[in-house]
VMD Tcl script that draws the C-alpha trace (Angstrom):
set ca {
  {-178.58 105.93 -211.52}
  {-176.80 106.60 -214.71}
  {-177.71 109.34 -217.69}
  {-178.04 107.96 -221.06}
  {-177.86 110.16 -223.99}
  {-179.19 108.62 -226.92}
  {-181.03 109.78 -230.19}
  {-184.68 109.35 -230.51}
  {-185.93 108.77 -233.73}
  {-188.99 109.38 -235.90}
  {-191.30 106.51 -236.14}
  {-193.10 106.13 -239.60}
  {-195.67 103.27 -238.34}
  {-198.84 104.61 -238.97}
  {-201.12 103.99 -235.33}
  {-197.97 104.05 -233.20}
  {-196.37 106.61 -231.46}
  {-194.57 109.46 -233.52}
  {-191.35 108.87 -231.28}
  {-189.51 105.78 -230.63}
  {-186.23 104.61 -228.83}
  {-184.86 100.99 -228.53}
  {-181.59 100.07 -227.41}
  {-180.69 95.79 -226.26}
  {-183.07 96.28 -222.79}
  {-186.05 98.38 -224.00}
  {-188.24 100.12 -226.49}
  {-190.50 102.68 -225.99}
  {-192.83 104.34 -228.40}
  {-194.28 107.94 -227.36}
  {-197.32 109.43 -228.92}
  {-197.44 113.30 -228.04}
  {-199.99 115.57 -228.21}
  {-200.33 119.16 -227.34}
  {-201.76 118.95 -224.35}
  {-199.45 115.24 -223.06}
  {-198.46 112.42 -224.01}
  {-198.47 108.48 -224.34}
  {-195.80 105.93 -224.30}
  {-195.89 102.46 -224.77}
  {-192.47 100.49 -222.92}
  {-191.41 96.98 -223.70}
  {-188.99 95.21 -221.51}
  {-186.65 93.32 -223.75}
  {-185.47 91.58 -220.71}
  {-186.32 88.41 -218.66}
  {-185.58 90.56 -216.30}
  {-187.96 92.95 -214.10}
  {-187.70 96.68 -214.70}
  {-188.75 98.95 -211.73}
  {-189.41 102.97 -212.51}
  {-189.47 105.00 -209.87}
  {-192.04 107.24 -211.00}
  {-191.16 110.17 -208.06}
  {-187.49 110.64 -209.93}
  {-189.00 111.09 -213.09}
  {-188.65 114.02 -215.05}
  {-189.37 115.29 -218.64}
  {-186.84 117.36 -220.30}
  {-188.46 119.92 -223.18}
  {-186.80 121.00 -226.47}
  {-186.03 123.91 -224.31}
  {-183.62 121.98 -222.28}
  {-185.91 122.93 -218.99}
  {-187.14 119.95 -216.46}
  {-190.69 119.48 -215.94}
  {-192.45 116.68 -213.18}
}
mol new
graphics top color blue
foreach p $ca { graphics top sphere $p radius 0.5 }
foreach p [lrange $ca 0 end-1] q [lrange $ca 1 end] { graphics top cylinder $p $q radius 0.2 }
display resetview
């Protein structure tokens, strides 16, 4: 498993999410909220993309992991 650091940027599509990052494999498109949040992810691929949902983590503003 590899660590990517990219930017996220601003979205200014009114309707869809707020956040969005796209690279040559994916885009996703988050829509937070106070209380959570939404994301929408495409697979650019032909390939299959598998998330393993228990190594998933959310990193705040803070720089402090959340599950």
């Amino acid at each position: 498993m590899k660590n990517i650091s990219t930017p996220i940027t601003l979205s200014s599509k009114p309707g869809i999410g707020s956040l969005t990052f796209e690279d040559s494999n994916i885009k996703i498109d988050w829509n937070p909220t106070l209380a959570d949040f939404n994301f929408r992810l495409k697979n650019k691929t032909s390939s299959t993309i598998k998330l393993i949902w228990d190594g998933v983590v959310y990193v705040d503003t803070a720089n402090i992991t959340h599950r």
